[in-house]
N, C-alpha and C positions, 0 to 999 in steps of 0.2 A: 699683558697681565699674566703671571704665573697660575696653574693650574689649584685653585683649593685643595686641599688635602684635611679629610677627617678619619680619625681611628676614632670608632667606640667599640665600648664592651658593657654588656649586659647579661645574662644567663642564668642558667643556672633552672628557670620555670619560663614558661609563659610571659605572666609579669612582668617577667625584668627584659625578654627577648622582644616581644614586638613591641617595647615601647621607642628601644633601638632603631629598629626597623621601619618603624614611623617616621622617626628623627631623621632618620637616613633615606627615605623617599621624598621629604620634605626637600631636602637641603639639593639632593637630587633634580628636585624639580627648576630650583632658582639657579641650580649651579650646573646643569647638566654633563660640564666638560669636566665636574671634578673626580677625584681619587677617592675612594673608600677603603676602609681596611678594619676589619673585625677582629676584637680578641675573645677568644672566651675559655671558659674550661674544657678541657681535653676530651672528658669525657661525659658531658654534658648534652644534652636537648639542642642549644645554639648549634654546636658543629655540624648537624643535620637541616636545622631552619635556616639559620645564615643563607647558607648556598642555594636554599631552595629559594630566597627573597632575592636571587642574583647579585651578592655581596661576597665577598672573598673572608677570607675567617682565618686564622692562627690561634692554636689552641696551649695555653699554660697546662703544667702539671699542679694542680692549684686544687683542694678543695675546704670546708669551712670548719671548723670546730666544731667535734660532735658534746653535745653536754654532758654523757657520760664514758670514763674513762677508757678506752678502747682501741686496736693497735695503731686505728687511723689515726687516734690524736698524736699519739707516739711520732707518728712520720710528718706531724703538721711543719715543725720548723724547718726541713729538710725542701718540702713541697714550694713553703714561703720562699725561701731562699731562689731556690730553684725558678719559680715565677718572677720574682723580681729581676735576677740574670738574664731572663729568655726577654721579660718585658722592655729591658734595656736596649734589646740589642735589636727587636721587633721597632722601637719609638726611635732610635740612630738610625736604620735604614729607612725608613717610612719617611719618617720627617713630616710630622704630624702640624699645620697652623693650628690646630685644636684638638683633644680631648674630650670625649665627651662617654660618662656613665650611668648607666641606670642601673647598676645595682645585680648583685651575682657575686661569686667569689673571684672572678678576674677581674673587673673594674678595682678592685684593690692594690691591687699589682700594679696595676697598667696608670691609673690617675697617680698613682705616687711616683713614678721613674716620670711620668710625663711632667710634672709640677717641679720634680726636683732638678731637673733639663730645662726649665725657661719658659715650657711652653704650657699657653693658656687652658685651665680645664672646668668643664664642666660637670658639676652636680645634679642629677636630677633623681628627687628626691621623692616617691612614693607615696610613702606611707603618713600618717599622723604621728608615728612614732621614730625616728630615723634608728637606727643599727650602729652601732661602735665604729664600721667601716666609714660609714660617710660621714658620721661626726667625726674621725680623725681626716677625713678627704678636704672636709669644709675645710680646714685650715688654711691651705694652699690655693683652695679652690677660688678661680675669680667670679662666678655663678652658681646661686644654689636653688635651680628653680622647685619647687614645691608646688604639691595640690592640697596643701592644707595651711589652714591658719593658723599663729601661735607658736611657729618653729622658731621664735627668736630666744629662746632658751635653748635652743641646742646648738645653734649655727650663729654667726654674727650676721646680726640685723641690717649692716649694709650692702651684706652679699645677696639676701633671698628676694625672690621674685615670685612672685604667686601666680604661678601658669595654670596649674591643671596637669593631668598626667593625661602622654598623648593616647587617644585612642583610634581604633579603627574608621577612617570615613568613611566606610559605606553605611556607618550606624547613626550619621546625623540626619537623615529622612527616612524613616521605616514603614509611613503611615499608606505609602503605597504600595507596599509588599506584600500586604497580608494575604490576598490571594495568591500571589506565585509561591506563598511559604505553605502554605495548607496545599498545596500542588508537591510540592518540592518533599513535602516530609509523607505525603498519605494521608494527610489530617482531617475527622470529622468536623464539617464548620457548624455542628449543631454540640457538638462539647468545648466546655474551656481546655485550656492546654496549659499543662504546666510543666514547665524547665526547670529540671535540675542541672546545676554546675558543683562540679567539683575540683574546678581547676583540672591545668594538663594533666598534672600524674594522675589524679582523683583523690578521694576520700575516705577513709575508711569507716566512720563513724557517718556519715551520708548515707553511705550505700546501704549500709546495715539499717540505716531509721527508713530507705527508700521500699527496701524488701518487706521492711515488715509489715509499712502502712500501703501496700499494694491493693491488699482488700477495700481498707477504705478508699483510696482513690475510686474503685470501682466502684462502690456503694457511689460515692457522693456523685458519678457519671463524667470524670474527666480523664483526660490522655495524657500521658508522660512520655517527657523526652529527656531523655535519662544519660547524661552526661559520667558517666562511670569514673572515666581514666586509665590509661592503658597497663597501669600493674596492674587492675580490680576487671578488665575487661572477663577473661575467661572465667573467670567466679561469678559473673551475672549476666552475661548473655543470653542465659539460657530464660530469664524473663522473658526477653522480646516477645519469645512463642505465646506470651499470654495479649489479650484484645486491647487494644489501646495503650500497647508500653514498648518505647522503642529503645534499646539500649545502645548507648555507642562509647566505645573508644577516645575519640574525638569529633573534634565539631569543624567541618572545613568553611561552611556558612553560616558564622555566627550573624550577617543582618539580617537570613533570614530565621534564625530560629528563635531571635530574638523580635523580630515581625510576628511571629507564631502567639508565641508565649502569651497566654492572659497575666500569671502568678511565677514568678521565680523564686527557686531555692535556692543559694546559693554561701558559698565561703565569702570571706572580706578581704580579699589581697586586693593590694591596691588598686590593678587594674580594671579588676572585676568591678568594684566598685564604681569607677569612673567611667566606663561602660554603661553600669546600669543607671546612673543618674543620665545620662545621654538616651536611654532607652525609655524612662521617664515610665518603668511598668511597677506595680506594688511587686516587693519583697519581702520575704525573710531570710533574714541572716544568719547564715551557724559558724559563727568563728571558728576558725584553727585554734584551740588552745598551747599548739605545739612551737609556735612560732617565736621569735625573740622577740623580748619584749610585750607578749599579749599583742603585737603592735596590729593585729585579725578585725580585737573588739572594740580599740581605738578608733579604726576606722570606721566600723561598724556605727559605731556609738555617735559620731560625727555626724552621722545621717539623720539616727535614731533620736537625736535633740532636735533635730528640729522638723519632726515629724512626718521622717522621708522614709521608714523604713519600718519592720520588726525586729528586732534582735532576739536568738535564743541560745543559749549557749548550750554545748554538748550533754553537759549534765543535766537539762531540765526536759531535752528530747521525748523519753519514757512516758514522764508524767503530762507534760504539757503540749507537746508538738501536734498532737492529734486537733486537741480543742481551739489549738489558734487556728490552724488551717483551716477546717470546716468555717470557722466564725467569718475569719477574712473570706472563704470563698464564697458565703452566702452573705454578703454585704459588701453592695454595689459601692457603695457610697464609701466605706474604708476604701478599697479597693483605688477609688477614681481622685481620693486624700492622699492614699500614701505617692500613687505615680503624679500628682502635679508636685508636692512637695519634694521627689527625690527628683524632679527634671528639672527644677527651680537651680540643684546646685551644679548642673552641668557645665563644663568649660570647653567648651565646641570648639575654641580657639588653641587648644593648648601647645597642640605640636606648631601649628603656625608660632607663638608666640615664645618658647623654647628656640625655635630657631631664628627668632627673631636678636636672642640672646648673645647666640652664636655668634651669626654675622655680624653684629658690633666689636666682637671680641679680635675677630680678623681682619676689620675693616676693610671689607669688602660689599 
């Protein structure tokens, strides 16, 4: 039997990179002796994780549409072009039995030379909202697995597969952590702990509502772990110096600081998301309003129906962010509502069942 061969591409954040990464330890696992091959944006987050997850990477000149008018957009068609040519010539020498995308500005490139060549590709799909990219992907695409219901308006209905979006395994038992993580971070076990996320790069509008409600955290007697991101790192580190506030950069043990966490704060990208329903802790959500599509409070709001979560959008921060926190932290009882209701929609299975998708496609 010939050796499997997969190329994916993901990038671009977080989100789109270890869910790649996931996919490709899985497939790894079942297929040990096969080939991998990563594509992703040149100068992108991936070119540095790829390699460091022991995967090989080639990088397009590739990046996305800015929404207002500016030189980068000027150089878009140039860049397109250019990624399409290099993706060609990366999918002819590779010789790819699959495809497979999660979403980034190369998986665009890369699943369209790979579709229009014969070979099988996969979609996997995020968000509640898909992006112009993988609604034109779906076309070709022979799988489009999704963590949400309802995508048969955007994609055709006998492609989609309702997986889950893959996440971290060390985050499907945490309930034996909680000591090693109150170890691991310094943590008082007589205060709650609350985790902020701001995704990899961070947040601008987080950090700014994180700083200013400091005081209260202190009043109300809890400790933060304060997920910055590393443009916003050196504009607040300089917190830490204060009692119970830890600022970081990034987070290398998210099982345990999510073992930690009483309360999280946190953005809605998709993988965040499906994280924190596997973490099964109460939340509130602050959408990105920046993102295509709103597709932050889509996600959000999917939780938020059925009574797995809080939602608060950027704008009502000022007025209201103070009064929900306090309310949820002193009320045991919301609290122990919102984490069985968001561990209800967890999909534990996801990346096993993504790759289950796979391997039929290759039949192997």
């Amino acid at each position: 039997m010939t050796k499997p061969r997969f190329i994916l591409s993901g990038g671009g954040t977080g989100g789109h990179i270890y869910p790649a990464i996931a996919i490709a330890n899985e497939l790894k696992a079942r297929f040990p002796e096969a080939e991998f091959l990563f594509v992703g944006a040149q100068d992108k987050m991936e070119m540095q994780k790829v390699p460091q997850a022991g995967y090989k990477i080639k990088g397009l000149w590739i990046a996305g549409l800015q929404r207002k008018l500016t030189l980068d957009n000027t150089m878009f068609p140039v860049k397109l072009i250019s990624s399409l040519l290099r993706a060609r010539s990366i999918v002819r020498d590779f010789k790819p039995d699959v495809a497979i995308g999660t979403g980034g500005f190369a998986s665009g490139p890369l699943l369209q030379v790979a579709g229009l060549a014969g070979i099988p590709t996969v979609v996997q799909e995020q968000n509640s909202y898909p992006g112009i990219t993988n609604k034109m992907l779906s076309r070709k695409a022979r799988k489009i697995c999704t963590a949400y219901e309802g995508l048969e308006r955007f994609f055709p209905k006998e492609k989609i597969v309702l997986t889950g979006n893959p996440v971290r395994q060390d985050l499907i038992d945490l309930k034996g952590k909680k000591k090693e993580a109150r170890e691991y971070f310094q943590l008082d076990p007589d205060k709650k702990t609350v985790l902020v996320l701001g995704g990899s790069l961070g947040a601008r509008r987080i950090n700014q509502l994180i700083a200013k409600e400091l005081l209260n955290f202190s009043a109300q007697n809890v400790q933060i772990i304060w997920q910055c991101g590393k443009l916003y790192f050196d504009e607040y580190k300089h917190f830490s110096e204060k009692e119970g506030v830890q600022v970081l950069s990034f987070i290398d043990r998210m099982d345990l600081v999510y073992a930690a966490a009483d309360i999280v704060i946190s953005r809605a990208g998709a993988s965040s998301v499906s994280e924190l329903c596997l973490v099964g802790k109460p939340v509130i959500f602050i959408p990105s309003p920046n993102v295509a599509e709103d597709h932050q409070t889509k996600n959000a709001k999917a939780i938020v129906d059925k009574d797995g979560a809080i939602l608060m959008k950027e704008s009502e921060l000022d007025t209201k962010f103070e009064k929900t926190f306090n309310n949820l932290l002193s009320d045991e009882n919301l609290q122990q509502k919102l984490g069985d209701n968001i561990g209800k929609l967890a999909k534990e299975n996801a990346t096993r069942d993504i790759v289950e998708e796979i391997v039929k496609l290759i039949g192997k």
